[in-house]
C-alpha positions as CSV (number, residue, x, y, z in Angstrom):
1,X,199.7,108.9,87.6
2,X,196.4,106.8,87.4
3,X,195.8,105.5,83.7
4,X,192.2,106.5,84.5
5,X,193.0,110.5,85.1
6,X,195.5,109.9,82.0
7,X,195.3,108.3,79.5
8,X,198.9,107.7,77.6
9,X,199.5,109.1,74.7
10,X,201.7,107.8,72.0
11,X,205.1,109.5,72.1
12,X,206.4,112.7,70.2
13,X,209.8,114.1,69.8
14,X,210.3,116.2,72.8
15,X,211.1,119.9,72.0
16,X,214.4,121.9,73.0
17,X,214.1,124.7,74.2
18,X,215.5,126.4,70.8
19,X,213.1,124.7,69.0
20,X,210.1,127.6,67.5
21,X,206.9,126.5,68.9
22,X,203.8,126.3,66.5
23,X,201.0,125.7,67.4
24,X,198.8,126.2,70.4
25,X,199.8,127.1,74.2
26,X,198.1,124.6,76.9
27,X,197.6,127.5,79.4
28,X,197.2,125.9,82.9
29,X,196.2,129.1,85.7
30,X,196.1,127.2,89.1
31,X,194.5,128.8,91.5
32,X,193.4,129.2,95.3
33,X,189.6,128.8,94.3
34,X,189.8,127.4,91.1
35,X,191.6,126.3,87.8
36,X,191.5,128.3,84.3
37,X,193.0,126.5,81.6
38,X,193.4,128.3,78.2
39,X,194.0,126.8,74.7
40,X,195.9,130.3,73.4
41,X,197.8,130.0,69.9
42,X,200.5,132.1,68.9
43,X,198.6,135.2,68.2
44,X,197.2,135.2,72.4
45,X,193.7,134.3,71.0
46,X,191.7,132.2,73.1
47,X,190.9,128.9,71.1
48,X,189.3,126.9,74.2
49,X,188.4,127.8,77.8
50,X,187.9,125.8,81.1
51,X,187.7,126.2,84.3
52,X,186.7,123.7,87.5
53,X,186.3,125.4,91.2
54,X,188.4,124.2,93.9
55,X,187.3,123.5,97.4
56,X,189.4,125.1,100.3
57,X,189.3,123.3,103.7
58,X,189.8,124.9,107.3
59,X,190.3,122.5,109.6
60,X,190.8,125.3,112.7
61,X,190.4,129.2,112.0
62,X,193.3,130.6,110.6
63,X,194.3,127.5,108.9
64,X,193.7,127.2,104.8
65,X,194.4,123.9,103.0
66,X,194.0,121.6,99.9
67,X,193.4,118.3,99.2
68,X,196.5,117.6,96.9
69,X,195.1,114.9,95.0
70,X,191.7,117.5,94.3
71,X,194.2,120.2,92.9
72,X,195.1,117.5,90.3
73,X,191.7,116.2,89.7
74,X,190.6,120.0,89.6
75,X,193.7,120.7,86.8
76,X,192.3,117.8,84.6
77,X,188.7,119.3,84.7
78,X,189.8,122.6,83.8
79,X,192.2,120.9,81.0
80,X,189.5,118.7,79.5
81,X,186.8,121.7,78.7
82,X,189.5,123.3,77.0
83,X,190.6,121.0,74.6
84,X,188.9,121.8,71.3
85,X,192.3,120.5,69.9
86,X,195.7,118.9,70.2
87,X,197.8,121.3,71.9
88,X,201.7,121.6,70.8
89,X,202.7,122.3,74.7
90,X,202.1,123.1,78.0
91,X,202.7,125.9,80.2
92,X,201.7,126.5,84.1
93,X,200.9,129.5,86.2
94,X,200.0,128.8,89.9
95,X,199.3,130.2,93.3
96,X,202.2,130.8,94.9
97,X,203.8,129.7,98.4
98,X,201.1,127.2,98.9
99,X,203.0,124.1,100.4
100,X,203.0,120.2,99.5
101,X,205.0,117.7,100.8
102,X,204.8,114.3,99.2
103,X,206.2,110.9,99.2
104,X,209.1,110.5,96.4
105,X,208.3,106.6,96.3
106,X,204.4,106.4,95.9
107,X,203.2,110.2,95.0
108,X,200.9,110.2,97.6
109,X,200.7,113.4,99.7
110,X,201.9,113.3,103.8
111,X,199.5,116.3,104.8
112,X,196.9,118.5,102.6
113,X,198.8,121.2,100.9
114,X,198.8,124.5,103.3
115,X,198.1,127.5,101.3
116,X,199.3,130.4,100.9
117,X,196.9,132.1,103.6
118,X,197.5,130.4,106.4
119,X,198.5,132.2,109.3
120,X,199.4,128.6,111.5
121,X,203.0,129.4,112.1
122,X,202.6,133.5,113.0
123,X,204.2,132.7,115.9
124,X,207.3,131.4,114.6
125,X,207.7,133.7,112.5
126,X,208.0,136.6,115.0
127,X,210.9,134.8,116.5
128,X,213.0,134.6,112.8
129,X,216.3,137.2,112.2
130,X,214.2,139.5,109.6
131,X,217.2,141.7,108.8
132,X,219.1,138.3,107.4
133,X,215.4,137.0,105.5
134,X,215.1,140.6,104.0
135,X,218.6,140.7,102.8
136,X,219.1,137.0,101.2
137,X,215.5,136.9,100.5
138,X,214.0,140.2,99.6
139,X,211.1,138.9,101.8
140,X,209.8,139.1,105.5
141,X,209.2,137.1,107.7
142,X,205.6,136.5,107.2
143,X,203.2,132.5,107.5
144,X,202.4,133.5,103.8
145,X,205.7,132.3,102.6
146,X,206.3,128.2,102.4
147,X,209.2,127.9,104.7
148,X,207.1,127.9,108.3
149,X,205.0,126.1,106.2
150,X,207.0,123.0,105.0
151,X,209.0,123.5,109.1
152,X,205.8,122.6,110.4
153,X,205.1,120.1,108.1
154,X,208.4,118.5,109.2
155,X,208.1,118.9,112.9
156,X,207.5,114.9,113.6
157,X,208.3,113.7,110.1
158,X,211.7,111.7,108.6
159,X,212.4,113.9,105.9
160,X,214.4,111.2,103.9
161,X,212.4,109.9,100.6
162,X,210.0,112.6,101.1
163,X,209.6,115.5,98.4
164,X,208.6,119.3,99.0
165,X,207.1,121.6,96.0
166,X,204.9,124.7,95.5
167,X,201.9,124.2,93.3
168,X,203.9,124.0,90.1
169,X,206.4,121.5,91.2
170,X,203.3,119.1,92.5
171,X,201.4,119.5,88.6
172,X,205.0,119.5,87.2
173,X,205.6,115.5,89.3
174,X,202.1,114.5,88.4
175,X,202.8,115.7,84.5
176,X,205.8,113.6,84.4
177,X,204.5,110.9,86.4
178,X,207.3,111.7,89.2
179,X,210.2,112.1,86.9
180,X,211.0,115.4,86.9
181,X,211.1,117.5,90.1
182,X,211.7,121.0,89.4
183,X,210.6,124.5,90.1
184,X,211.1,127.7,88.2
185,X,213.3,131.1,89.8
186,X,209.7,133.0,90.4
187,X,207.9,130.2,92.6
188,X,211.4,129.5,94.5
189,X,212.2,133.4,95.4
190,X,208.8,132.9,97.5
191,X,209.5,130.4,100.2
192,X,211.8,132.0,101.9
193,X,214.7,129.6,101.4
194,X,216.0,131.0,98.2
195,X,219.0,133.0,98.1
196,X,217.9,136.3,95.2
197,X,221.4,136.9,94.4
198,X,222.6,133.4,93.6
199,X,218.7,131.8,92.5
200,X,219.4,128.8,94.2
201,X,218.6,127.6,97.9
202,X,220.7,129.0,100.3
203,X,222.1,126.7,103.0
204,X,222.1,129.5,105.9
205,X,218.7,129.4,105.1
206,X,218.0,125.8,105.0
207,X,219.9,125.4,108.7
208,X,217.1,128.1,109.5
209,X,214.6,126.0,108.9
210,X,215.9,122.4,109.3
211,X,215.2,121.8,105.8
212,X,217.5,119.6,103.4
213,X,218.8,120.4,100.2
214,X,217.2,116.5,99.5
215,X,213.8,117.9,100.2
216,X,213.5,120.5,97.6
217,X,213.5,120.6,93.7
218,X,215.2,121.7,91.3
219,X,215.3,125.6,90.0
220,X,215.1,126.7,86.7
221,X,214.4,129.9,84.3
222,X,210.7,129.9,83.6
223,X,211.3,129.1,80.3
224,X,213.0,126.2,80.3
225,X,211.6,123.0,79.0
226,X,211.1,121.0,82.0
227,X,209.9,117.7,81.5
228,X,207.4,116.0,78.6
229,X,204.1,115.4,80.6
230,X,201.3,113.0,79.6
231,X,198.0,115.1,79.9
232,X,194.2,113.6,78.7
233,X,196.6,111.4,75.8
234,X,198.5,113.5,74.9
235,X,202.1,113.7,75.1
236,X,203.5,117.2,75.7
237,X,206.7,119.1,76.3
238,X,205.9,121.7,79.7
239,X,207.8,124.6,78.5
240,X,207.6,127.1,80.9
241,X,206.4,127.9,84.8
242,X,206.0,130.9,86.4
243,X,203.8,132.2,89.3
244,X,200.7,133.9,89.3
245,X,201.8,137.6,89.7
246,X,204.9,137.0,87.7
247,X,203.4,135.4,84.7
248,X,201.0,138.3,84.5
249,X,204.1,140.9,84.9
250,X,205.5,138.8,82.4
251,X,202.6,139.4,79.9
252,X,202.1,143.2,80.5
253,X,205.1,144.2,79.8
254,X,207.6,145.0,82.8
255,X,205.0,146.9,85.6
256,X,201.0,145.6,86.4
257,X,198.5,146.2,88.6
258,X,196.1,143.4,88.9
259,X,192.8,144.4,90.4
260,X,190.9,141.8,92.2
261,X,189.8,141.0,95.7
262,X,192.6,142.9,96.6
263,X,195.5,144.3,94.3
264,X,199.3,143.3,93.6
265,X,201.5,145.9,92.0
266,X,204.6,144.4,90.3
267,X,207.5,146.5,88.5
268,X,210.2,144.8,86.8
269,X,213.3,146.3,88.3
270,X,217.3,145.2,89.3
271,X,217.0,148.5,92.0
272,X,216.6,147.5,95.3
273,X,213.5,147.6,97.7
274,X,212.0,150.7,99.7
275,X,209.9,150.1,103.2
276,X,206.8,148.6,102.0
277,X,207.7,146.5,98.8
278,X,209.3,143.4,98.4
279,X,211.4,142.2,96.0
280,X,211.4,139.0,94.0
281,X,212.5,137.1,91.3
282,X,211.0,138.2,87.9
283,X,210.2,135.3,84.6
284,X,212.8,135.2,82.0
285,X,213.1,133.5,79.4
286,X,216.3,130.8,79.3
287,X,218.4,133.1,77.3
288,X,218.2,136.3,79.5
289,X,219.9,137.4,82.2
290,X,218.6,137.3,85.8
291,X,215.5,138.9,86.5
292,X,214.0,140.6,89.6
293,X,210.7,143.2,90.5
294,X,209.1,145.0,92.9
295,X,206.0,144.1,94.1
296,X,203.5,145.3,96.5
297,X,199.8,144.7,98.0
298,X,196.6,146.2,98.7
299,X,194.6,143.7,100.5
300,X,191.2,145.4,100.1
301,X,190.3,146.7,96.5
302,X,187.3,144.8,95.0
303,X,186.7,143.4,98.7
304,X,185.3,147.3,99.1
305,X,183.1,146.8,96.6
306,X,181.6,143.2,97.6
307,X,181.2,144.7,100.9
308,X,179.0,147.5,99.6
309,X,176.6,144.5,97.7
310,X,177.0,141.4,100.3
311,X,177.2,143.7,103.4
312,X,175.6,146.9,103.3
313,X,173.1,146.3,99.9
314,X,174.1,149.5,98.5
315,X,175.4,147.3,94.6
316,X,172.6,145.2,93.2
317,X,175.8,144.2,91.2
318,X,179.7,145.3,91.6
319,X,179.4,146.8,87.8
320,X,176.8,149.4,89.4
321,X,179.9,150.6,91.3
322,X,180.9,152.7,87.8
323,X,178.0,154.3,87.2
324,X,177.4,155.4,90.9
325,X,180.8,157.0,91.0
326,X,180.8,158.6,87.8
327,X,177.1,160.6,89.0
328,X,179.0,162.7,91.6
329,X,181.7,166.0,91.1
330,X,182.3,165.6,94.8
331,X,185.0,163.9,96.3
332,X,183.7,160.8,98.7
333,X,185.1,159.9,101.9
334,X,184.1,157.6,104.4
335,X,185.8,160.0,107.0
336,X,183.7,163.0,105.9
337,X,179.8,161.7,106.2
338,X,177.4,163.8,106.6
339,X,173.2,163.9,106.6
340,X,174.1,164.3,102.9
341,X,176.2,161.3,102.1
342,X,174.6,159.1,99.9
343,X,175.0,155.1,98.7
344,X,177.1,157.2,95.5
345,X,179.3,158.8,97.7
346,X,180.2,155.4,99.4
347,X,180.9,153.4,96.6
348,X,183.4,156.7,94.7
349,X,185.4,156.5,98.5
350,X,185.7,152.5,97.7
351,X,187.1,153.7,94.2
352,X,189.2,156.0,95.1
353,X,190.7,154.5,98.1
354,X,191.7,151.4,95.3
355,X,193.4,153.8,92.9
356,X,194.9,155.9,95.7
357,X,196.5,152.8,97.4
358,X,197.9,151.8,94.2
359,X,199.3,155.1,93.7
360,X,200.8,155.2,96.9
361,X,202.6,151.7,96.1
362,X,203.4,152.8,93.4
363,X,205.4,156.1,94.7
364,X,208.1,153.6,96.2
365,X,208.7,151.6,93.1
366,X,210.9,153.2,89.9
367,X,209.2,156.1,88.3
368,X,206.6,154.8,85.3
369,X,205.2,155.9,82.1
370,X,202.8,153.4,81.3
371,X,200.5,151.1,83.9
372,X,199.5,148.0,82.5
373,X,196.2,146.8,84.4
374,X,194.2,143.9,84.4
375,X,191.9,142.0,87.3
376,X,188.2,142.2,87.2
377,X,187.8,145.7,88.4
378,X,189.6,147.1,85.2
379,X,186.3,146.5,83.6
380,X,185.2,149.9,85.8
381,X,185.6,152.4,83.4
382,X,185.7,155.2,86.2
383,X,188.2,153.4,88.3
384,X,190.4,153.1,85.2
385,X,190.3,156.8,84.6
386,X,190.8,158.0,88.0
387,X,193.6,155.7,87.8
388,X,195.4,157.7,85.1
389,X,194.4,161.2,86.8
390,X,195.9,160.2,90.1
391,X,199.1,158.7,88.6
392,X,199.5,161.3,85.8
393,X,200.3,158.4,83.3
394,X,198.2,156.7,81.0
395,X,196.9,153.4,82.2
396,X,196.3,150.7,80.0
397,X,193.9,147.9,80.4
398,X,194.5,144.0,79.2
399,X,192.3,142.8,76.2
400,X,191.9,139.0,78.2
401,X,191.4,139.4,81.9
402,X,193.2,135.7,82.2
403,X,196.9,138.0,82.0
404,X,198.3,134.9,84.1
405,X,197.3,132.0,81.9
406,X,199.2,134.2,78.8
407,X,202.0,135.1,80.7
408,X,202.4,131.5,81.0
409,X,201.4,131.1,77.1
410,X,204.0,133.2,76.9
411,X,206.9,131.8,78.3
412,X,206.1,128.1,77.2
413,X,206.2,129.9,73.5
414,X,209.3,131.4,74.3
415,X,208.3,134.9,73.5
416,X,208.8,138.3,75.5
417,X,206.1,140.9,74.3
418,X,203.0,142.2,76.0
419,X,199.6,140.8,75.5
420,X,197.4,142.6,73.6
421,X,195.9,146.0,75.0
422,X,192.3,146.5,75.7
423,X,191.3,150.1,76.6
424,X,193.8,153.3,76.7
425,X,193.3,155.9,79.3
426,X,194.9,159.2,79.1
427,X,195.1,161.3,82.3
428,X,192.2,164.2,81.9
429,X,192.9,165.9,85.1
430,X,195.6,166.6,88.0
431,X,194.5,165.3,91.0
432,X,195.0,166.2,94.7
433,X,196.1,163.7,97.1
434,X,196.6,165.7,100.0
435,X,192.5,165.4,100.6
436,X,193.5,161.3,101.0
437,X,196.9,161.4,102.9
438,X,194.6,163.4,105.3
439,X,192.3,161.1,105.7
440,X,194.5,158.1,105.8
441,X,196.5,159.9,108.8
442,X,193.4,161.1,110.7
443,X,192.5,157.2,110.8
444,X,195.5,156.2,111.6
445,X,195.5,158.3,114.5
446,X,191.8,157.3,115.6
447,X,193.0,153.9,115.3
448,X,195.4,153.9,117.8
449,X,193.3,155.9,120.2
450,X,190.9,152.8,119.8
451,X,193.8,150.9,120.6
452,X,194.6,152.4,124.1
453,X,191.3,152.0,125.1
């Protein structure tokens, strides 16, 4: 660690785990186009807020990566605008399966990080035993996951004095000045090298890969203390790591839906998978048992939406979106247009098509009586209560749309209880899905006649 990105601070008496934390949460949200960093005290207000974008680089199409050293610089940024005062500790959220590969000796990256979207290794992937990956794993074989990722990254390299870590473990060695290389049970159940039944890394799959134990870090529970890092001079105990999705399961409660570009659905549950989900380690908190959820994607919610305003021009701005849907009775689909379809009934099919996808998840995870949702798109009022009619339960938005920053507040606080609520909505009506399964089928089916042609 440069003294000119961190200043040292003079030392404090480094916090068990057991210890109650006063004070104020160092909230550290690392993220694929940016940082947030959020000052949060012990009520989950917001005392200071930063944030600094970070630049993606795509060196061939298909391939996504980071400049290592950036993601750090990016994290200080972020850190720096949010400190309106001495925080007590630190806790980190971060993208997850994006891959970093480092030299133990020096710190200095071998490769930019490849993140999480990168498709590079699709073909290997088609060649891996899913049956064993889904069973020790709860995962597929899929390039999103970091074990293609840190293969490839090892194809012409000498492994030994060489150090691999997701985005936490990276912040986590760069905290600590490389003296504490650890990851937390959420971030590891995502590479694809973790066993779920044992949380640790599982040698069958490490022969898959060719990776070595050596390699990888250390696993922890979330909320662990894992290190004291030196941040902007100050001295500070990291007390607890999870990823993105699971630090913002972790703050709502046991089952989310986070609304953005696209949407993740997460359930807190020990049952086991359905076709469609996966499953994954859940955050807990050091004295808990093992945790695990369900989670599942849409990969096109709010993308509808900035398609109808960047692509089409139908949104001067997304939050037009509410008060477009809310003007018809009608239902809108994009399969049904007629001479009298308007901009309206294209941006309600959009809607709907989010909360029906998120319903349809939803039907293969344990039954619920409460949605907890946050993302930018809860700030549609409409979507929100179409939500509730579809499901039949009451959804129930997040008072701070940062849910991952407190989840991560959360856990280095040492504290299991949802954030507080924003909005209730109460289901109003019963509503028909038959109208959408119909529609999803007859495109399926026109799909694949495309297909054969």
């Amino acid at each position: 660690m440069s003294s000119s990105a961190c200043a040292v601070g003079s030392p404090r008496r480094s916090l068990a785990r057991s210890d109650s934390v006063i004070g104020v949460i160092l909230a550290i949200d690392q993220g694929t186009t940016g940082t947030t960093c959020l000052l949060v005290d012990e009520e989950l207000n917001i005392r200071g807020r930063g944030y600094a974008e970070l630049a993606q680089h795509y060196p061939q199409p298909g391939w996504v990566e980071h400049d290592p050293e950036e993601i750090w610089q990016n994290v200080l940024a972020a850190a720096e605008q949010a400190l309106t005062e001495t925080p007590t500790a630190i806790g980190i959220t971060n993208q997850r399966e994006t891959t970093l590969l480092w030299d133990r000796s020096t710190g200095k990256p071998v490769h930019n990080a490849i993140v999480w979207q990168d498709r590079r290794t699709a073909e290997r992937c088609a060649e891996l035993p899913a049956g064993l990956i889904r069973e020790r794993t709860g995962l597929v074989p899929d390039p999103y996951f970091s074990a293609t990722k840190l293969e490839w990254l090892l194809r012409d390299r000498d492994p030994a004095g060489l150090a691999f870590g997701t985005v936490d473990t990276w912040l986590l060695w760069k905290l600590t000045g490389g003296a504490v290389h650890a990851t937390d049970e959420t971030n590891a159940s995502r590479t694809l090298l973790c066993s779920l039944d044992t949380l640790d890394w599982d040698d069958e799959l490490l022969a898959l890969f060719g990776v070595p134990r050596e390699l990888l870090p250390e696993i922890k529970t979330s909320g662990s203390h894992f290190g004291d890092g030196e941040l902007l001079g100050h001295t500070l105990p990291v007390l607890g790591i999870a990823g993105d999705q699971q630090a913002a399961l972790f703050a709502a409660g046991g089952a989310k839906a986070t609304y953005g570009t696209g949407s993740f659905v997460l359930v807190e549950t020990q049952e086991p998978a359905r076709d469609g989900v996966l499953r994954t380690a859940a955050a807990r908190l050091e004295h808990e048992p093992p945790k695990h959820a369900l989670e599942g994607a849409v990969f096109v919610t709010g993308a509808a939406i900035q398609w109808l305003h960047d692509g089409l021009g139908l949104l001067d701005d997304a939050a037009e979106s509410e008060a477009l849907a809310a003007s018809l009775d009608a239902r809108g689909t994009i399969t049904g247009l007629t001479r009298g379809t308007t901009r309206a009934h294209l941006v309600r099919a959009a809607l709907e098509a989010a909360a029906y996808q998120t319903a349809d998840v939803l039907d293969v995870m344990p039954k619920l009586e409460l949605l907890r949702a946050d993302g930018g798109m809860t700030r549609n009022r409409w979507l929100m209560q179409f939500q509730a009619d579809v499901l039949g339960i009451p959804v129930e938005t997040a008072r701070e749309p940062e849910q991952t920053a407190l989840g991560a507040a959360l856990l280095a606080l040492g504290e299991r209880h949802p954030s507080p609520a924003g909005e209730r909505f109460e289901p109003r009506v019963e509503r028909d899905r038959s109208g959408w399964r119909d529609a999803l089928q007859r495109t399926l089916i026109e799909n694949s006649h495309a297909v054969r042609m």
